[in-house]
C-alpha positions, 0 to 999 in steps of 0.5 A: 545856635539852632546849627549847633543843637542840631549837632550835639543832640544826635551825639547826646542820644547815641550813648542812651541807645547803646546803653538801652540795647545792652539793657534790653540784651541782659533781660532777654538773657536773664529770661532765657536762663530763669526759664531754664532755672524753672525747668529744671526746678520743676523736673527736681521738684517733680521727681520728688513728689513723683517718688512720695506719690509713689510711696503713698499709692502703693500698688499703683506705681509705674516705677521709679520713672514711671512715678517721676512723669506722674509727679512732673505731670501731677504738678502741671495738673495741679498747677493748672486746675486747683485754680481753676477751681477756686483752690487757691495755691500759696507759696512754696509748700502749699504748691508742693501739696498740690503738686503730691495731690495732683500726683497721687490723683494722676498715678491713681487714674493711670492705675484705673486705666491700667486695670480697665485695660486688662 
């Protein structure tokens, strides 16, 4: 009896293994391509905050890809400090808020220097 089990119980585990690697496969897919999505996310959405900002500070721009770097820029910024500073950030337009605020604040700041340069 204990023979027979020892038989069956290898021929058991071998179709869950093969299902867990094809699992484990697919996730680390599904994460390869939803950081891809992100990146992209945050390149679209960064361009059109870099514009607004460059629309609200007029005077200040760096043109239209100078103006898109601020934004993708301002938006990492914002991403990153606002809560560090207790500001909480809250679903899709309070982080494209944050992001035009970390824009105009990052476009405003290049513009100082720019200024302090010349």
């Amino acid at each position: 009896m204990l023979q027979r089990f020892a038989i069956v119980l290898p021929a058991l585990l071998l179709p869950a293994s093969a299902a867990l690697a094809q699992d484990e496969a697919a996730q680390a897919v599904g994460a390869a391509v939803g950081g891809i999505i992100g990146l992209l996310l945050l390149i679209i959405i960064g361009a059109i905050v870099g514009w607004l900002a460059g629309l609200i500070v007029k005077g200040h721009g760096s043109g239209l890809f100078g103006n898109i770097a601020a934004g993708i820029g301002g938006s990492i910024l914002a991403g990153y400090v606002l809560p560090l500073l207790g500001i909480p950030i809250g679903g899709a337009l309070g982080s494209f808020i944050a992001a035009l605020i970390g824009a105009v604040v990052l476009i405003l700041v290049v513009g100082l220097i720019r200024k302090a340069a010349n």
